[in-house]
N, C-alpha and C positions, 0 to 999 in steps of 0.2 A: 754302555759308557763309551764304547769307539765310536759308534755310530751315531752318539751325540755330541759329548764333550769336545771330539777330536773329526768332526767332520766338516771342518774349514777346508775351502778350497788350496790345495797347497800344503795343508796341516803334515802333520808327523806324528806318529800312532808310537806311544814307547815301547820298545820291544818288551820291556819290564813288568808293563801291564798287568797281563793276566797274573803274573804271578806276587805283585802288589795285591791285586785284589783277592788271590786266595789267600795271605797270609792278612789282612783284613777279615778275609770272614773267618778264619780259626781264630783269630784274638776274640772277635763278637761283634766285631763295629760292622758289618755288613752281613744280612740274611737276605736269605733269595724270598721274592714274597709266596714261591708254591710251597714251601716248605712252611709256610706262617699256618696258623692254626685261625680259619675261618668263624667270627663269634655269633654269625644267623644258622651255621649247622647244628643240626642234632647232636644230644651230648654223647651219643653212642660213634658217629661219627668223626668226632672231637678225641674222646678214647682211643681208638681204632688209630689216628693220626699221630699221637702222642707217641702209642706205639710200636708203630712202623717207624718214625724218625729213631727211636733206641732201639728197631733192630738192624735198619738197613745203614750200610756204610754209605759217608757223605759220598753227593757225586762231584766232579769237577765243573762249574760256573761256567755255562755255555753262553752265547752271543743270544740267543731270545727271553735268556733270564731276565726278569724284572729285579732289581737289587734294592733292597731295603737298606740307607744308610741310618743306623741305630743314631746318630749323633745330631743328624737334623732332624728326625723324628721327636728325639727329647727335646731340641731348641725349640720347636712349631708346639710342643706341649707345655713348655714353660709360656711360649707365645700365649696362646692361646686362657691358660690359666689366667695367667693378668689381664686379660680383656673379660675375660666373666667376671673377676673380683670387682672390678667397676660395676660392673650392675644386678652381685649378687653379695650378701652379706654373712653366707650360713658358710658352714667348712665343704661341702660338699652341692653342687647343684646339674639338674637334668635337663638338657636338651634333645632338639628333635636330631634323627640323623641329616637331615635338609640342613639345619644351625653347622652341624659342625661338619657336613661338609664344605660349608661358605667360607671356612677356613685353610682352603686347600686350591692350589690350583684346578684341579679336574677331581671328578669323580675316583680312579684309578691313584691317584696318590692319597685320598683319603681313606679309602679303603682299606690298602697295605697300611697305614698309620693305623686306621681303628684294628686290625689284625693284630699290629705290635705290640698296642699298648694295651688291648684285653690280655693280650698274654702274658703281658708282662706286671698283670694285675695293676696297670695305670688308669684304667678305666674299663668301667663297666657296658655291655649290651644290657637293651634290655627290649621287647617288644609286647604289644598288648594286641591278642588274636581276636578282632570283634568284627563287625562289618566293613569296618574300615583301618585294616592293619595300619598300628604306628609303630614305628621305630625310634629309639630314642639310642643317647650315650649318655651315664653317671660320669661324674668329672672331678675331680678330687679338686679345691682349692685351698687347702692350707698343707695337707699332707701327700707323699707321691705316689700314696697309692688308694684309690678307691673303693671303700666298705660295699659289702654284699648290698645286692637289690631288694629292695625294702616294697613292701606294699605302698607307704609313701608313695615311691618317687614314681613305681608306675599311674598311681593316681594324677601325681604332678606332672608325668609326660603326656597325660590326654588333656591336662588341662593347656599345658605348652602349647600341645598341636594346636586347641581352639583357638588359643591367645594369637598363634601365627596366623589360622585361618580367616580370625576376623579382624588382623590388622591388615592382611590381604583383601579382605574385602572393604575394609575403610577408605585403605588408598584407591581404588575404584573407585568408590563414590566420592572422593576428598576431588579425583582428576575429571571426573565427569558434572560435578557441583564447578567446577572453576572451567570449562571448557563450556556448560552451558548460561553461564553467566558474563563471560568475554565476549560469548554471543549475540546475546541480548544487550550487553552494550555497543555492538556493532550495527546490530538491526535498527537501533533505537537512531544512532549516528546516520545510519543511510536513509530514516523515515520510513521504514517497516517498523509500525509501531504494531500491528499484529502478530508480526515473528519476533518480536521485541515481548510481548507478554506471552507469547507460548513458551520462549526459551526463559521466561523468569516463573511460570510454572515450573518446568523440569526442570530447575536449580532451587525451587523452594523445595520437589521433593525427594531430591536428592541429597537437601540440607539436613532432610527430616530424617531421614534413614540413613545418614551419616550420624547424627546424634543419639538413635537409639543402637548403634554399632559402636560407637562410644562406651553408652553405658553398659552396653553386656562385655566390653573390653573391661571396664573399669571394674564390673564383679568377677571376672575370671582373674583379675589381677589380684584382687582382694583375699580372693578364696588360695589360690599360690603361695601370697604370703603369710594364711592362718595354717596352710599343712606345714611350710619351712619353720614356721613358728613352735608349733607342737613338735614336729621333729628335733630341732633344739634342744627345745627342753626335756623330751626323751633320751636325748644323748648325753646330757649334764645330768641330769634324775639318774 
């Protein structure tokens, strides 16, 4: 906090500081994020950390502390809620860790968040061990705290991952179909009408495999919305 907030040339550091910020963190509004409980550890780990915080006495809030303010944390979770309610319709939905880091300045403030709010049972970890480790976070959107990890949702985070993977690869082919096609209308302009029909080969087959990346989007879409759909009615049922 000194070395951010109050490092203006000239600035003035309150002598009051430090002891503002401990009585901050004994009311609750600020935790140190080494004391935050880690939700990719093992649960033995997790235990073990639980604790050690109820036996060891707090320490006093050093200058390389990283500080977790509880208060922005809940506004960036309210944020963030209402931007998923837009484009999801069930009380509860899964993203990648990659999604809800994009919610966050840097890597390192999303992490203390995803720390805070698993612990504070606002959202869930969840990850799937195959060849290609995914990670995901459960997100509550109607209520402020998030139901256990369901066979569901790990199904719906590897579908997630594809849905990212192969929107990622559409925009690829979506920039390389229009980069080879601006082409070919250049070549055709200078009277390279040879390089004028090469580059409208490579934009017809980049058309092609842009539209069958479509339609494996559009079933991966399909199938997301028949498991949120079953899950529904399992929670009403």
């Amino acid at each position: 906090v000194t070395s951010v907030w109050f490092a203006r040339p000239g600035g003035i550091t309150p002598l009051c500081l430090p002891q503002v910020l401990e009585e901050m963190r004994a009311d609750g509004d600020i935790l140190l994020k080494s004391e935050l409980i880690v939700p990719t550890a093992g649960g033995l780990y997790q235990l073990v950390k639980r604790v050690s915080q109820m036996a060891i006495s707090r320490r006093p809030i050093v200058q390389e502390d990283i500080l977790v303010f509880r208060s922005l944390v809940e506004e960036r979770f309210e944020d963030i809620a209402t931007q998923l309610r837009g484009s999801h319709w069930t009380s509860t939905c899964v993203i990648t860790t990659t999604k809800f880091n994009s919610f966050f300045y840097g890597r390192e403030d999303a992490h203390a968040a995803l720390c805070y709010l698993t612990q504070r049972g606002k959202a869930r970890y969840l990850a799937i061990r195959k060849e290609d480790p995914v990670e995901g976070v459960k997100f509550p959107l109607v209520s402020a705290h998030a139901p256990a990890v369901s066979k569901f949702d790990c199904d719906t985070l590897h579908l997630v991952w594809q849905e990212e993977k192969l929107q990622q690869q559409f925009d690829v082919l979506d920039r390389r179909w229009e980069i080879s096609r601006r082409a070919a209308l250049m070549s055709f302009k200078a009277g390279d009408k040879q390089g004028a029909f090469r580059y409208v080969r490579q934009s017809k087959l980049f058309s092609e495999s842009r539209n069958k990346c479509t339609q494996l989007l559009e079933r991966v879409e399909e199938v997301i919305s028949l498991i949120a759909s079953a899950e529904s009615t399992k929670q009403v049922l």
